[in-house]
Biopython code that builds the backbone (N, CA, C, O; Angstrom):
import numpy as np
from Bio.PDB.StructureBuilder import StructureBuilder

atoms = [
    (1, "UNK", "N", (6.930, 33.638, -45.253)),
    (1, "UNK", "CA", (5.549, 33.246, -45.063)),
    (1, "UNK", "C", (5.151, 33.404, -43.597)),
    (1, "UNK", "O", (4.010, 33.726, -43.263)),
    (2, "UNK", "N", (6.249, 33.137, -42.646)),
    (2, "UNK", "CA", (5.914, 33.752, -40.868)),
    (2, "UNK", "C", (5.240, 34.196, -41.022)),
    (2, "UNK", "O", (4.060, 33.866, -41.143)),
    (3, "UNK", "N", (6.140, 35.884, -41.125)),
    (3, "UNK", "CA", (5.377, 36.693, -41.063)),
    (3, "UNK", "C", (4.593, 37.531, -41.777)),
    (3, "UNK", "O", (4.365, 38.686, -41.417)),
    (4, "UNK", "N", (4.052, 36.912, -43.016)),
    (4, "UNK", "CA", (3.109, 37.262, -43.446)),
    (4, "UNK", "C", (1.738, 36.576, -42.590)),
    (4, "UNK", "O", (0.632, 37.110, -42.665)),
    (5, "UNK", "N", (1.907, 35.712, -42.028)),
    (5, "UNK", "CA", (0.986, 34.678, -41.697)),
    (5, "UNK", "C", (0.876, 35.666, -40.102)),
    (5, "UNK", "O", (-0.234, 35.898, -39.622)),
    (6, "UNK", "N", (2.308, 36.225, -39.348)),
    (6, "UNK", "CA", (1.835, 36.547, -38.189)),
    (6, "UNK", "C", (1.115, 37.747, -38.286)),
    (6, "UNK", "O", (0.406, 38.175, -37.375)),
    (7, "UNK", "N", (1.376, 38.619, -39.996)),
    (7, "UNK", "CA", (0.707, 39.942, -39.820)),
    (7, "UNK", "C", (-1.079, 39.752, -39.930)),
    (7, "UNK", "O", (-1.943, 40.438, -39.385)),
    (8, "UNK", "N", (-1.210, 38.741, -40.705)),
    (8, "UNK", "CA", (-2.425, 38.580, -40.725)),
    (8, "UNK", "C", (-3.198, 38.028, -39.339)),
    (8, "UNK", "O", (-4.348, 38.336, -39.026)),
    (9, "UNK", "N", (-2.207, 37.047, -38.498)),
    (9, "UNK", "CA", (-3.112, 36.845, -37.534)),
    (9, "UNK", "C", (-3.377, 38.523, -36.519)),
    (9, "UNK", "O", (-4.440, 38.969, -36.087)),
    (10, "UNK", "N", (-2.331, 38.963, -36.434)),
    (10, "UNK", "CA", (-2.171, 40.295, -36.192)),
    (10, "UNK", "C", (-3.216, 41.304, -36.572)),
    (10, "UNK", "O", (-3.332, 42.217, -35.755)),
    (11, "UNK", "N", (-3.921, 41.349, -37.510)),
    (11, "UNK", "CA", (-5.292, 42.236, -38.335)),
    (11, "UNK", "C", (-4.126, 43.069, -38.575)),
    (11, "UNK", "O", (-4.417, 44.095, -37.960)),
    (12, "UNK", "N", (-2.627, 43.305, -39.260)),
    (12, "UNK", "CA", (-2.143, 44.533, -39.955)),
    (12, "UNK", "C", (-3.105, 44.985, -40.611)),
    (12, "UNK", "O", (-4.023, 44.277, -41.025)),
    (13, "UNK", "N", (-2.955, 47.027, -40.900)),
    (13, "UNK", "CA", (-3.560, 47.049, -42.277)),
    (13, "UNK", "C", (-3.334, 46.913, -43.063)),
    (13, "UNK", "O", (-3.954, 47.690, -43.788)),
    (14, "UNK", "N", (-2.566, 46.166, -43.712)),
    (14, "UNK", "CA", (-2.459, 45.905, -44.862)),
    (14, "UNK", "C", (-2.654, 44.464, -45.235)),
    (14, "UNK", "O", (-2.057, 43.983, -46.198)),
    (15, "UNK", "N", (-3.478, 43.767, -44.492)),
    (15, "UNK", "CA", (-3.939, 42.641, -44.221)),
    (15, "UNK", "C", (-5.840, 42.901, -43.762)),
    (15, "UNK", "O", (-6.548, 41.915, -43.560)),
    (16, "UNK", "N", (-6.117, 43.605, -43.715)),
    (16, "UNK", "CA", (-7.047, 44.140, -42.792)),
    (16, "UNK", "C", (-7.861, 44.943, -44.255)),
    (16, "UNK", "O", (-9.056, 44.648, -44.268)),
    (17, "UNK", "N", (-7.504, 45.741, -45.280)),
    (17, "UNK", "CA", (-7.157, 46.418, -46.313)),
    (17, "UNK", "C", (-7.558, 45.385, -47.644)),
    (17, "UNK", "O", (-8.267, 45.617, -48.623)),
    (18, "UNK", "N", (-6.904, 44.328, -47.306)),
    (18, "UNK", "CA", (-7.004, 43.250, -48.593)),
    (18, "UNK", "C", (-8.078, 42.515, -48.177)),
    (18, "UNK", "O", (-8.560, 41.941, -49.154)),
    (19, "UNK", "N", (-8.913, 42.175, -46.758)),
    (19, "UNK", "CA", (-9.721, 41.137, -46.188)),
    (19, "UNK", "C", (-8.935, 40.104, -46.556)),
    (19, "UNK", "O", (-9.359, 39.289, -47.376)),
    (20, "UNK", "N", (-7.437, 39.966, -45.899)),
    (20, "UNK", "CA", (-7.263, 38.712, -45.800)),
    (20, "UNK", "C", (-6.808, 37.697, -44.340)),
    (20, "UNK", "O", (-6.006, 37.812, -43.413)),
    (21, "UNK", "N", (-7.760, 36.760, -44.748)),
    (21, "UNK", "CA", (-7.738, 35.626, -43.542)),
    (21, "UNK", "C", (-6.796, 34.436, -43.674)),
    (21, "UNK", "O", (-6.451, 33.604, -42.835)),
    (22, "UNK", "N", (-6.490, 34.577, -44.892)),
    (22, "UNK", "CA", (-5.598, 33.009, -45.520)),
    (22, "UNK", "C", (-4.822, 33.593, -46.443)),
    (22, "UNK", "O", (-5.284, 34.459, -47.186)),
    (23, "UNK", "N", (-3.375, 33.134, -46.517)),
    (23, "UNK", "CA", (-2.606, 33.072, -47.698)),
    (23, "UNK", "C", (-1.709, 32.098, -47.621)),
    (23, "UNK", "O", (-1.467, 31.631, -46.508)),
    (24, "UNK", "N", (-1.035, 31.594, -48.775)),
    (24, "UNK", "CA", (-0.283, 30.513, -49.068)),
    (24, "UNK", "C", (0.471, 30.153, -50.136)),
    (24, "UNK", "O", (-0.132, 30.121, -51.208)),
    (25, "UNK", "N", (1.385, 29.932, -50.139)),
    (25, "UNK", "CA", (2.709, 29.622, -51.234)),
    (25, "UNK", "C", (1.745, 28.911, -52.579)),
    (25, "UNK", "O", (1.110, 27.959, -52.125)),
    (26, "UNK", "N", (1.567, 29.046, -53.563)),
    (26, "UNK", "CA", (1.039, 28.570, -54.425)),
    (26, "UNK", "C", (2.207, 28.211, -55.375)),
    (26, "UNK", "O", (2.189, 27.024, -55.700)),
    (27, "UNK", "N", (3.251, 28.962, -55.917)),
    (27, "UNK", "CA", (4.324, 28.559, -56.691)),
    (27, "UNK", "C", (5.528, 29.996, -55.901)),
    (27, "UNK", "O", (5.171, 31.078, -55.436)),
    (28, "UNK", "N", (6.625, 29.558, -55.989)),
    (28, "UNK", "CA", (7.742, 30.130, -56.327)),
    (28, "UNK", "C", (8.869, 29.970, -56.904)),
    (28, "UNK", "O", (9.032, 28.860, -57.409)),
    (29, "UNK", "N", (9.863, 30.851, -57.017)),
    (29, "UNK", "CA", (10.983, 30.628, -58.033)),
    (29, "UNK", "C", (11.846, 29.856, -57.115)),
    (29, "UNK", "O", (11.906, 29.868, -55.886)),
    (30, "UNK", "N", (12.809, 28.864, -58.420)),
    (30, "UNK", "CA", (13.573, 27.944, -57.630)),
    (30, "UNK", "C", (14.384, 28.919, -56.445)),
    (30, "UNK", "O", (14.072, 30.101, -56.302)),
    (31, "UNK", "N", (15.421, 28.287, -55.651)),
    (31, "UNK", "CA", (16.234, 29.112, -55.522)),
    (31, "UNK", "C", (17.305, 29.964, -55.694)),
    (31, "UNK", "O", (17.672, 31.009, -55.156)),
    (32, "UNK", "N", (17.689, 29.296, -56.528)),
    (32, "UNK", "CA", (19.197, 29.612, -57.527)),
    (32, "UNK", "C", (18.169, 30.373, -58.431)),
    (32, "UNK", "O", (17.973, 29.749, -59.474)),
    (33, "UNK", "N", (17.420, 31.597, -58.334)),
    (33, "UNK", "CA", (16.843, 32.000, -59.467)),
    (33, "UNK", "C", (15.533, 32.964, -58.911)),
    (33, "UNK", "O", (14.591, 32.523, -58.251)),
    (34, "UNK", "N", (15.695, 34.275, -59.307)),
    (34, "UNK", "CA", (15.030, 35.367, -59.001)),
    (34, "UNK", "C", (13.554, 35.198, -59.863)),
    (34, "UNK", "O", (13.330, 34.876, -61.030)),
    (35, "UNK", "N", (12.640, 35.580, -58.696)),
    (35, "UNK", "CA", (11.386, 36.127, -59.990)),
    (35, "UNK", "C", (10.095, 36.432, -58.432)),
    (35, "UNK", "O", (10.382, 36.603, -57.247)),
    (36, "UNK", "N", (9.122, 36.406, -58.904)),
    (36, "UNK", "CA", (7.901, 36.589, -58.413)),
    (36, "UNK", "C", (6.848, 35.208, -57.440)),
    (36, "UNK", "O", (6.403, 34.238, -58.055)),
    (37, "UNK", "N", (6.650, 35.366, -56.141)),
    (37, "UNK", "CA", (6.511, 34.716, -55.295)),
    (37, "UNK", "C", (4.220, 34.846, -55.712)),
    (37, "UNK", "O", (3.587, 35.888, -55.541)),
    (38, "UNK", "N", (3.531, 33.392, -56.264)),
    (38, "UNK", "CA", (2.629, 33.342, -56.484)),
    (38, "UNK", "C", (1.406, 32.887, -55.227)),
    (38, "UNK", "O", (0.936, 31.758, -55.088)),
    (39, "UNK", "N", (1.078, 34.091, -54.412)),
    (39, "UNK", "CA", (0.388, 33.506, -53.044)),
    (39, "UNK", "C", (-1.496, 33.317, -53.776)),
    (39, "UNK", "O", (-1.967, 33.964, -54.712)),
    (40, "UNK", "N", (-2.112, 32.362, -53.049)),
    (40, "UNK", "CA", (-3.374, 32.317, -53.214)),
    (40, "UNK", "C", (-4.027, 32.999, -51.945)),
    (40, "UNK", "O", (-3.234, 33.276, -51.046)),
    (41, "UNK", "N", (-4.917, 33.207, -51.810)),
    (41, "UNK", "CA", (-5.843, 33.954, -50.536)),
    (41, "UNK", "C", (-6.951, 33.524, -50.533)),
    (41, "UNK", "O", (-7.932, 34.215, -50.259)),
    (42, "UNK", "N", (-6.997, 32.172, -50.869)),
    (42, "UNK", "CA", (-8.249, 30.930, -50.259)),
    (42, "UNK", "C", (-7.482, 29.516, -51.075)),
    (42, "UNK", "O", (-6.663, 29.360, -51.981)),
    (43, "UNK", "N", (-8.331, 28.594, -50.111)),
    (43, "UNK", "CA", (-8.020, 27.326, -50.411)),
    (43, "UNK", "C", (-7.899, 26.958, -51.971)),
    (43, "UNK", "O", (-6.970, 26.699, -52.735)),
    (44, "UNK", "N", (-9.699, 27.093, -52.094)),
    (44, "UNK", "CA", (-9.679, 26.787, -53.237)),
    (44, "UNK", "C", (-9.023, 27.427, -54.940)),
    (44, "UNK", "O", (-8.723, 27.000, -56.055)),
    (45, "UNK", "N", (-9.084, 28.722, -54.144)),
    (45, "UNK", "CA", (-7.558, 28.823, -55.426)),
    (45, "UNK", "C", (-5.929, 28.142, -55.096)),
    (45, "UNK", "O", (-5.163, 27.841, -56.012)),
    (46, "UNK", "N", (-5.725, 28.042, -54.218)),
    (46, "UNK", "CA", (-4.350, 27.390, -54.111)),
    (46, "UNK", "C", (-4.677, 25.769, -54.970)),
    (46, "UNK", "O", (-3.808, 25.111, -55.542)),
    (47, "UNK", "N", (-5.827, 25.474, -54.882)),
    (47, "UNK", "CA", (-6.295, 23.761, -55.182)),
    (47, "UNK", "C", (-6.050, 24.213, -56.796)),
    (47, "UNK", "O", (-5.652, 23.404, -57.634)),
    (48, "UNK", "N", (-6.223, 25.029, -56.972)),
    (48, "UNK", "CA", (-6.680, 25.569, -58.642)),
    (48, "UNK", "C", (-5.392, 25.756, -59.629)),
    (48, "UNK", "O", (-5.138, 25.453, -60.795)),
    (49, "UNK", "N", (-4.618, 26.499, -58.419)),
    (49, "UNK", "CA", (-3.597, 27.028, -59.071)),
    (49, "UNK", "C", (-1.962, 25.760, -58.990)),
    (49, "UNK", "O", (-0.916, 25.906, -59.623)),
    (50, "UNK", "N", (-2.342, 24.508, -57.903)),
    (50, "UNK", "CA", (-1.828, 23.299, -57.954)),
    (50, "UNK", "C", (-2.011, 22.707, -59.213)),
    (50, "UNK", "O", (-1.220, 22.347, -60.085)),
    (51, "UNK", "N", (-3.160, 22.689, -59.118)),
    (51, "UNK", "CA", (-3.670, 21.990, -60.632)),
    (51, "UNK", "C", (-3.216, 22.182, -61.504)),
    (51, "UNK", "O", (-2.893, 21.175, -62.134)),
    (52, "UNK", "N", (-2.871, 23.580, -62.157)),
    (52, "UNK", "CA", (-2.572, 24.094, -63.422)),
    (52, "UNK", "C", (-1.229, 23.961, -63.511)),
    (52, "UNK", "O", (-0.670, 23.660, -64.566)),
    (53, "UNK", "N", (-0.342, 24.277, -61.904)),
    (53, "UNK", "CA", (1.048, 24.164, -62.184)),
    (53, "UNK", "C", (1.207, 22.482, -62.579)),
    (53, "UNK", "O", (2.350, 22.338, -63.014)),
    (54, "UNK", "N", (0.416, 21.067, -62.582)),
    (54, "UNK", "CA", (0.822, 19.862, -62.044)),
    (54, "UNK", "C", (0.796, 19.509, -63.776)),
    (54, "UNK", "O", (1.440, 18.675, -64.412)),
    (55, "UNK", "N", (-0.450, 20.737, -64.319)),
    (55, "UNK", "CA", (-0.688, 20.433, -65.894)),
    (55, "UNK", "C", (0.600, 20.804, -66.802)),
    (55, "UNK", "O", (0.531, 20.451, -67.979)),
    (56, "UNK", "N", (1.913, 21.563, -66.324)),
    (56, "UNK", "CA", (2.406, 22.264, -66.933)),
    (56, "UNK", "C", (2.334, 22.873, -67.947)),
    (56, "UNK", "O", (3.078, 22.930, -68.926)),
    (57, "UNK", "N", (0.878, 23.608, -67.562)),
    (57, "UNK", "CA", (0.513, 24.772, -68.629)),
    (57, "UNK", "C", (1.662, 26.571, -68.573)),
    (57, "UNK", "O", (2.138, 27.336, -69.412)),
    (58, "UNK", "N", (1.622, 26.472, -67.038)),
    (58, "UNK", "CA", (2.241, 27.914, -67.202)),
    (58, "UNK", "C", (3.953, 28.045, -67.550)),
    (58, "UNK", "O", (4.706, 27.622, -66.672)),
    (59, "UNK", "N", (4.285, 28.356, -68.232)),
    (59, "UNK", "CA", (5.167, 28.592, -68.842)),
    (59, "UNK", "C", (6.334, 29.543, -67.983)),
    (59, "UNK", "O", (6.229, 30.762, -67.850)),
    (60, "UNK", "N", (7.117, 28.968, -67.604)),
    (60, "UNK", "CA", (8.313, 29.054, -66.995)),
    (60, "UNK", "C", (9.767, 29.083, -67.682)),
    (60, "UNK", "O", (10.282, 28.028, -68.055)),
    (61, "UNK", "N", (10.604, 30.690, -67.886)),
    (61, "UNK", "CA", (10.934, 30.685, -69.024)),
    (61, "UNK", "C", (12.702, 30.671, -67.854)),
    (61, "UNK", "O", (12.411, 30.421, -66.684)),
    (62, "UNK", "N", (13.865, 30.834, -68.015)),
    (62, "UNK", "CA", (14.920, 30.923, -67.391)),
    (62, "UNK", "C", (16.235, 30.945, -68.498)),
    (62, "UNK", "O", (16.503, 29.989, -69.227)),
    (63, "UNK", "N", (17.012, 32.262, -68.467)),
    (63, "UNK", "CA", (18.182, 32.332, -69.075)),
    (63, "UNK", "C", (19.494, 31.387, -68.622)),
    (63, "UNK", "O", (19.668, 31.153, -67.426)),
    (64, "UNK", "N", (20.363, 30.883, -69.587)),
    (64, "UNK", "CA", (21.521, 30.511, -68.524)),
    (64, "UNK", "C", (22.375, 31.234, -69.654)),
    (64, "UNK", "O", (22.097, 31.713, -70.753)),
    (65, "UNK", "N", (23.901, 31.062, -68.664)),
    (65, "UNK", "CA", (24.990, 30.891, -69.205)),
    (65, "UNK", "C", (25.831, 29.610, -69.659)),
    (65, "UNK", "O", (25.880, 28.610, -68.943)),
    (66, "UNK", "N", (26.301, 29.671, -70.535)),
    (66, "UNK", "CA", (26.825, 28.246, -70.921)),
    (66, "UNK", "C", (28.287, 28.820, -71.819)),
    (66, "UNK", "O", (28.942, 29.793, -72.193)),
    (67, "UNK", "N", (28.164, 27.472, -71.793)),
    (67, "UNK", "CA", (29.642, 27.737, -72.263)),
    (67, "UNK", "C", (30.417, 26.691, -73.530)),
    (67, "UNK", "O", (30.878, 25.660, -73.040)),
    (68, "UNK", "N", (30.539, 26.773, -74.479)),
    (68, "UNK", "CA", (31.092, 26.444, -75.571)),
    (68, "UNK", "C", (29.164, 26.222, -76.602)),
    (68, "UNK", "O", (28.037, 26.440, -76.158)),
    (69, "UNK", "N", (29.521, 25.821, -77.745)),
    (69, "UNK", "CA", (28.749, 25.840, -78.711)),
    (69, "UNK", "C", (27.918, 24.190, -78.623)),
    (69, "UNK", "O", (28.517, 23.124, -78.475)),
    (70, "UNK", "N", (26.449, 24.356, -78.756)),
    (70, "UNK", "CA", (25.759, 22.933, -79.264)),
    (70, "UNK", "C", (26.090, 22.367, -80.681)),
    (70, "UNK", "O", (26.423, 22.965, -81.704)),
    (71, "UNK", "N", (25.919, 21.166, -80.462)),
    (71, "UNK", "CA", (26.276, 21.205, -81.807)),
    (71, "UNK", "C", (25.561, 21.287, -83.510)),
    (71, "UNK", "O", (26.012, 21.158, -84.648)),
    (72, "UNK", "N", (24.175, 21.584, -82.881)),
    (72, "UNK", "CA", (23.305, 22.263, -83.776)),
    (72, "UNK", "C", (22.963, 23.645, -83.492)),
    (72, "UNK", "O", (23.648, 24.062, -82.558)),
    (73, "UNK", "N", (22.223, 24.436, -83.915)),
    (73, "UNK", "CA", (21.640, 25.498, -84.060)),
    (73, "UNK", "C", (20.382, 25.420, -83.608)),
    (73, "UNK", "O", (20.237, 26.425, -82.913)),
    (74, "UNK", "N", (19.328, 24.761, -83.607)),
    (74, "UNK", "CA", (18.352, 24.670, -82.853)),
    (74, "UNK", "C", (17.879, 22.907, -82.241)),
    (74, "UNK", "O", (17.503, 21.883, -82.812)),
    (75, "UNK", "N", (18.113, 23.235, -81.019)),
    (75, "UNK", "CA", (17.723, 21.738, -80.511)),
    (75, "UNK", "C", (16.816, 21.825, -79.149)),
    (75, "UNK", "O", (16.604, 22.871, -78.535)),
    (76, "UNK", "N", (16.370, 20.656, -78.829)),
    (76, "UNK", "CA", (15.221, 20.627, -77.139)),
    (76, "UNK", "C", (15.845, 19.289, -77.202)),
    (76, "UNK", "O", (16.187, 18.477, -78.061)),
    (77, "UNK", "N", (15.843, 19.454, -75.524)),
    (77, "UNK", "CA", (16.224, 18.730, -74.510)),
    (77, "UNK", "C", (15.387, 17.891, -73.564)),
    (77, "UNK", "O", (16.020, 18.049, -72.520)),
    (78, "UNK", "N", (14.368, 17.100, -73.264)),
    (78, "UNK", "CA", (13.273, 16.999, -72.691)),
    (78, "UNK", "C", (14.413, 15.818, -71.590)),
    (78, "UNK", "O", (14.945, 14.848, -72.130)),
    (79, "UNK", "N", (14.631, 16.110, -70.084)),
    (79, "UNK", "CA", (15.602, 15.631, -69.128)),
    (79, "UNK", "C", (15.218, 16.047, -67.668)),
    (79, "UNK", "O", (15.146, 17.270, -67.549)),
    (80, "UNK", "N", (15.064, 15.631, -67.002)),
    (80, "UNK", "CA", (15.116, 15.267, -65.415)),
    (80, "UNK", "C", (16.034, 15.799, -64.751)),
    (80, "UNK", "O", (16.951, 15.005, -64.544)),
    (81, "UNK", "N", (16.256, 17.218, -64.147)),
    (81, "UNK", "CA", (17.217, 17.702, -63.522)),
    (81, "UNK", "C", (17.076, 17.611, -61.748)),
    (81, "UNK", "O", (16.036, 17.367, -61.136)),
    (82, "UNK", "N", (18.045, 17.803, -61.322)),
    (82, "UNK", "CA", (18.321, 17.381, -59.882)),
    (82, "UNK", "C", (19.554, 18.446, -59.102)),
    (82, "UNK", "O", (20.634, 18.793, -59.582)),
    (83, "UNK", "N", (19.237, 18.638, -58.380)),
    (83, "UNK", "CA", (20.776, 19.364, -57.868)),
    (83, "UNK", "C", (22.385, 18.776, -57.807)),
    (83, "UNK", "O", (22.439, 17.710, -57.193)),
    (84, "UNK", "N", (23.393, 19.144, -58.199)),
    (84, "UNK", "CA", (24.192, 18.543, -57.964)),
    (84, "UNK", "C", (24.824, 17.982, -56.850)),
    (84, "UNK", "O", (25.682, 18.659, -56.283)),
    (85, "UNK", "N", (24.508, 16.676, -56.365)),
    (85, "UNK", "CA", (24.728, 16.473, -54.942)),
    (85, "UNK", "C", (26.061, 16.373, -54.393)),
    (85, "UNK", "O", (26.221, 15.700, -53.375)),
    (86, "UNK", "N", (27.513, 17.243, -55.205)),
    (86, "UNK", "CA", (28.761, 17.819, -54.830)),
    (86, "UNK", "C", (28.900, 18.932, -54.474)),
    (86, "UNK", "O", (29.148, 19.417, -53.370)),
    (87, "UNK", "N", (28.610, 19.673, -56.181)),
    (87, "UNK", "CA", (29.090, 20.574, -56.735)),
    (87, "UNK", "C", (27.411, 21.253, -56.464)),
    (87, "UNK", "O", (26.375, 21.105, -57.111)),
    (88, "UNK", "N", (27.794, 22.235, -54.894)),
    (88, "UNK", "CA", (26.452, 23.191, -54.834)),
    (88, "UNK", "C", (26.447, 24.362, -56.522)),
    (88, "UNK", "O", (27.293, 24.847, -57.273)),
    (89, "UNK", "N", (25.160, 24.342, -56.418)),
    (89, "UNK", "CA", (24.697, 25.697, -57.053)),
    (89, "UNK", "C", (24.539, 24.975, -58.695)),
    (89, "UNK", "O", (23.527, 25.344, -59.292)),
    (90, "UNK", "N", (25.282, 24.178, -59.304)),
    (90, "UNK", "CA", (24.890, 23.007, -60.666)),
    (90, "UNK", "C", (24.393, 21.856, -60.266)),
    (90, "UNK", "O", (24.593, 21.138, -59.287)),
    (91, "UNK", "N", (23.462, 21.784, -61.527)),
    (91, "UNK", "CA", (22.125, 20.903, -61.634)),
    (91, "UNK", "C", (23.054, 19.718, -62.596)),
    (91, "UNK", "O", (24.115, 19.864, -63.202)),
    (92, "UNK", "N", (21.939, 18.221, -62.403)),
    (92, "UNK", "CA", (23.094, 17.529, -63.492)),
    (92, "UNK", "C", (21.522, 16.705, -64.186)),
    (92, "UNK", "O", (20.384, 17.027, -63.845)),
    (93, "UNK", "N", (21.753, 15.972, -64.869)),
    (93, "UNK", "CA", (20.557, 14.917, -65.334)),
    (93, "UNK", "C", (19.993, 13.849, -64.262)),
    (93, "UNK", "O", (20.826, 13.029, -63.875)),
    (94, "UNK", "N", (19.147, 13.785, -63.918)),
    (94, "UNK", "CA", (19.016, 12.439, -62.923)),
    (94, "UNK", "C", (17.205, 12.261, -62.871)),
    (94, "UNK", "O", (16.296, 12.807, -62.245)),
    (95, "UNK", "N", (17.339, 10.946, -64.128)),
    (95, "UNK", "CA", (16.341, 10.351, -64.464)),
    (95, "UNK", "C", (15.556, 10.110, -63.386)),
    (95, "UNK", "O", (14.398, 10.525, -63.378)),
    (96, "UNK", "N", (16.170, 9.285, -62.148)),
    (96, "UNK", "CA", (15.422, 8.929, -61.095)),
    (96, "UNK", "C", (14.572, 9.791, -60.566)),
    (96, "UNK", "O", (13.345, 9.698, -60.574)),
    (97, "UNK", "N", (15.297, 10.730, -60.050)),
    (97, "UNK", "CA", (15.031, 11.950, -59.022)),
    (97, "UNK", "C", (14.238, 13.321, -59.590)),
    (97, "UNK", "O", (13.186, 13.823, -59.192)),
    (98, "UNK", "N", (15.047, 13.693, -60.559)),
    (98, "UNK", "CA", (15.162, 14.864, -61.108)),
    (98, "UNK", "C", (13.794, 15.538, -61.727)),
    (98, "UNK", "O", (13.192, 14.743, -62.448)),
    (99, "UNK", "N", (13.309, 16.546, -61.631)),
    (99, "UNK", "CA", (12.327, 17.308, -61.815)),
    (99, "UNK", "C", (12.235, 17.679, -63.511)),
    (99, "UNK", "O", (13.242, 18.087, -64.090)),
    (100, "UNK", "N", (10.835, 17.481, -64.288)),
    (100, "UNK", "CA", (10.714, 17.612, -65.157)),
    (100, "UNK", "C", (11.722, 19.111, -65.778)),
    (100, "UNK", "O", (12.088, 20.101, -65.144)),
    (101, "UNK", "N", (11.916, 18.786, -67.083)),
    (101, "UNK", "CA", (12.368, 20.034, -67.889)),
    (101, "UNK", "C", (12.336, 19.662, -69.428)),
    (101, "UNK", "O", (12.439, 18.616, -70.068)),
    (102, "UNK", "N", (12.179, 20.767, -69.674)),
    (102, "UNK", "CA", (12.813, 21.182, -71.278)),
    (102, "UNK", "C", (13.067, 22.421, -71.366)),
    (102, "UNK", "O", (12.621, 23.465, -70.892)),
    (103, "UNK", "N", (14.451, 21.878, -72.570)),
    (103, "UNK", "CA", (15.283, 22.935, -72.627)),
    (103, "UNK", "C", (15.160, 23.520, -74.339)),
    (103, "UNK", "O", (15.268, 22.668, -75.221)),
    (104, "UNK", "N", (14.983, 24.667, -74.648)),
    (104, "UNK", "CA", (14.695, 24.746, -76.290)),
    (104, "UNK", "C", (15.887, 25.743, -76.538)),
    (104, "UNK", "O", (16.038, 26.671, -75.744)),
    (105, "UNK", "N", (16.669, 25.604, -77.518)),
    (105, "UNK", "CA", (17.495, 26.823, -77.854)),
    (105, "UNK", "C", (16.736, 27.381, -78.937)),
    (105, "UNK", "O", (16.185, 26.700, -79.802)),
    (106, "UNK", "N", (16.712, 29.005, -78.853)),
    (106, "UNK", "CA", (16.163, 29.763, -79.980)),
    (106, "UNK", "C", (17.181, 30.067, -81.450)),
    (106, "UNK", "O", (16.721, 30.703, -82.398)),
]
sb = StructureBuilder()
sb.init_structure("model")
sb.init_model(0)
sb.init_chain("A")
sb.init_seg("    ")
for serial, (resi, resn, name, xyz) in enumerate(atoms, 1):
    if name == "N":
        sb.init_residue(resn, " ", resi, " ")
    sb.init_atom(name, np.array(xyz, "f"), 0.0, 1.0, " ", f" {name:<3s}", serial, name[0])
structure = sb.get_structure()
């Protein structure tokens, strides 16, 4: 975000090209996890696009690996995940802390 922020104060063209004066993190992917970085280029869409993420309308989909069998065939998980505060890079349950989720197996 620097230097996107210094190219724009900068007039790059490719800043210069878009007319942009403002940009800003609106959503991105966790970190443990690749995808597409969502910038707004005015306030009031960043206000807009807060909103919608706070509604959890947009749909945020993520593969894992796992390992042994559930013990049904189709189940959801609705749980509070958190980082594992040992074991970097695994997430564990933590009601307190932990950031909304659900989990659906297909």
């Amino acid at each position: 975000m620097a230097l996107l922020h210094a190219g724009i104060a900068a007039g790059k063209p490719w800043a210069r090209e878009r007319n942009l004066i403002y940009l800003s993190n609106a959503q991105r992917p966790d970190f443990e996890t690749s995808g597409v970085m969502l910038l707004a280029k005015n306030k009031p869409a960043l206000v807009a696009l807060a909103n919608l993420f706070g509604t959890e309308k947009p749909l945020k989909k993520y593969t894992a690996l796992a390992q042994g069998n559930p013990p049904e065939d189709k189940f959801e998980v609705d749980a509070k995940l958190a980082a594992h505060p040992v074991k970097p890079g695994l997430v564990f349950v933590d009601s307190r802390n932990g950031k909304k989720s659900k989990t659906q197996s297909r």
